[in-house]
C-alpha positions as CSV (number, residue, x, y, z in Angstrom):
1,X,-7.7,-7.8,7.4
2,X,-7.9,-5.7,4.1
3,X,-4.0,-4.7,2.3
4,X,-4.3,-2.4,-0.9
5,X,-2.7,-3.6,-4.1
6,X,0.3,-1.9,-3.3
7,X,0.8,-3.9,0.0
8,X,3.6,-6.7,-0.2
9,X,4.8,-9.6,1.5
10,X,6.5,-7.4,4.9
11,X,3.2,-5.6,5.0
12,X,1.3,-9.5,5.0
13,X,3.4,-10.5,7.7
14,X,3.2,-7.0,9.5
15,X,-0.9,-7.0,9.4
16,X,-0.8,-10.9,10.2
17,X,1.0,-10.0,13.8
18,X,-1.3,-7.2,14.4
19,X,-4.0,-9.9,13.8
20,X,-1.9,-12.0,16.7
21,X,-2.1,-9.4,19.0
22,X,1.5,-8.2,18.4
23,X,1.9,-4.3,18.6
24,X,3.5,-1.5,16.6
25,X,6.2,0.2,17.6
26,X,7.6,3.3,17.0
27,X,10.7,5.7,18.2
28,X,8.9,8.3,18.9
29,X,5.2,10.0,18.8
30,X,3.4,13.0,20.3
31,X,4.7,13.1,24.0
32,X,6.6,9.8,23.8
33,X,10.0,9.2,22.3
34,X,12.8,6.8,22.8
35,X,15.4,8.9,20.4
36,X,18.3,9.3,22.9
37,X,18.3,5.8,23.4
38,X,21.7,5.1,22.6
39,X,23.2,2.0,21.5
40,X,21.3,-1.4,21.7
41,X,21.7,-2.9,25.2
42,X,20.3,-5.9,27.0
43,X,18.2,-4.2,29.0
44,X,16.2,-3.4,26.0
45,X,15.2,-6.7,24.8
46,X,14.3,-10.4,26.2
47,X,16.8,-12.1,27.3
48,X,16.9,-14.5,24.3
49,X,17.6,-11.5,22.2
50,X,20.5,-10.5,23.2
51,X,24.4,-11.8,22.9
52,X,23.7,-14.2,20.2
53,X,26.0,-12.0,17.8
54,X,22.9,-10.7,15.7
55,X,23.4,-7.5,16.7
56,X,26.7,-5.3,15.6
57,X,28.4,-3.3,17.6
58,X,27.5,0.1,18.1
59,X,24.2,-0.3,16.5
60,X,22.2,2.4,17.9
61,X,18.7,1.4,19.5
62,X,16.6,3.5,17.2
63,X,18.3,1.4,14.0
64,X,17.6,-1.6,15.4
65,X,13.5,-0.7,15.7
66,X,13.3,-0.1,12.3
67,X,13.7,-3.3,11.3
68,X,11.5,-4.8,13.2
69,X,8.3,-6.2,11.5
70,X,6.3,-4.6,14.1
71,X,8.0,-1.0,13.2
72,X,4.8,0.9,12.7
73,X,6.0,3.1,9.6
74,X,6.8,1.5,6.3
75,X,11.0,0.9,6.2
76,X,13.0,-1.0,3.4
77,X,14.6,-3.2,6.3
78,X,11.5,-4.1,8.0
79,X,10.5,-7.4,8.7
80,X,13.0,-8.9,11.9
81,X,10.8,-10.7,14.6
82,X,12.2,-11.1,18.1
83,X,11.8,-13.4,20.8
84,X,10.2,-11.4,23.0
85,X,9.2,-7.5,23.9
86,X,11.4,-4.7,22.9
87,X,11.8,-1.2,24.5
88,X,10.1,1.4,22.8
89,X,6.8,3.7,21.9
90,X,3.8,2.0,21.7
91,X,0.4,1.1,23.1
92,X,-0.6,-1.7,25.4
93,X,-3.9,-1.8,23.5
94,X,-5.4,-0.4,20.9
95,X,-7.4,2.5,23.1
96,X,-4.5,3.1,25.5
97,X,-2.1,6.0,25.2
98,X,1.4,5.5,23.7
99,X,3.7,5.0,26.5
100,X,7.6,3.9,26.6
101,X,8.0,0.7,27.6
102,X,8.9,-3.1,26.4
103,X,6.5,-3.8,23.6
104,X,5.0,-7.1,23.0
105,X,6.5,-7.4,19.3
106,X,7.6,-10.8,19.6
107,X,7.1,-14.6,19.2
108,X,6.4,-14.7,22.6
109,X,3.0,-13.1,22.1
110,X,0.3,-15.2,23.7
111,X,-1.7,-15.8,19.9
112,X,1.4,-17.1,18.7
113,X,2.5,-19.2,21.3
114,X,-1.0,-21.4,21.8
115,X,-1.5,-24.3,20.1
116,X,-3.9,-24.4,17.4
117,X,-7.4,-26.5,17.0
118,X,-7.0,-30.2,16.2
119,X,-8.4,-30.9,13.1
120,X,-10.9,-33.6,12.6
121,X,-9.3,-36.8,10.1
């Protein structure tokens, strides 16, 4: 993992989950865009995402990604982590094509949900 000097602690955090397999994800990209999206709804997100009050009313969809830690473009409100995947642009792997989709951005990612290495005493 290399961060310039001008990285800070969001962009630590955002590089870390890339390192855990976590993806960016974007509203939109060449081909790809999730901008009509309307207004955040469960069908978007994990189950444990949604109706615990987080989210206000009539918050639209594309707000919402742009505070996620995994948002792919630098954003003063970055840095929310979910539960689980999210609906938006991104790619399954890193040599896939963008596609629309629910994006593994959360704590559910398989890196982050194995235990680590016992450590000997």
């Amino acid at each position: 993992m290399v961060l310039s000097k001008d990285a800070d602690e969001v962009t630590l955090a955002h590089e870390t989950g890339h390192y855990c397999d976590l993806r960016d994800i974007y509203i939109s990209q060449p081909g790809f865009s999730i901008a009509n999206a309307g207004v955040v709804q469960a069908s978007y997100f994990d189950p444990k995402d949604w109706g615990a009050g987080y989210y206000e009313e009539g918050l639209m969809h594309t707000n919402l990604i742009k505070r996620l830690l995994m948002y792919g473009i630098r954003h003063d409100d970055r840095g929310h982590v979910p539960h689980g995947h999210v609906r938006g642009v991104f790619r399954p792997t890193r040599t896939n094509d963008y596609q629309v989709g629910m994006a593994p951005i959360g704590l559910d990612a398989p890196l982050l949900k194995r235990n680590p290495p016992k450590h000997a005493p």
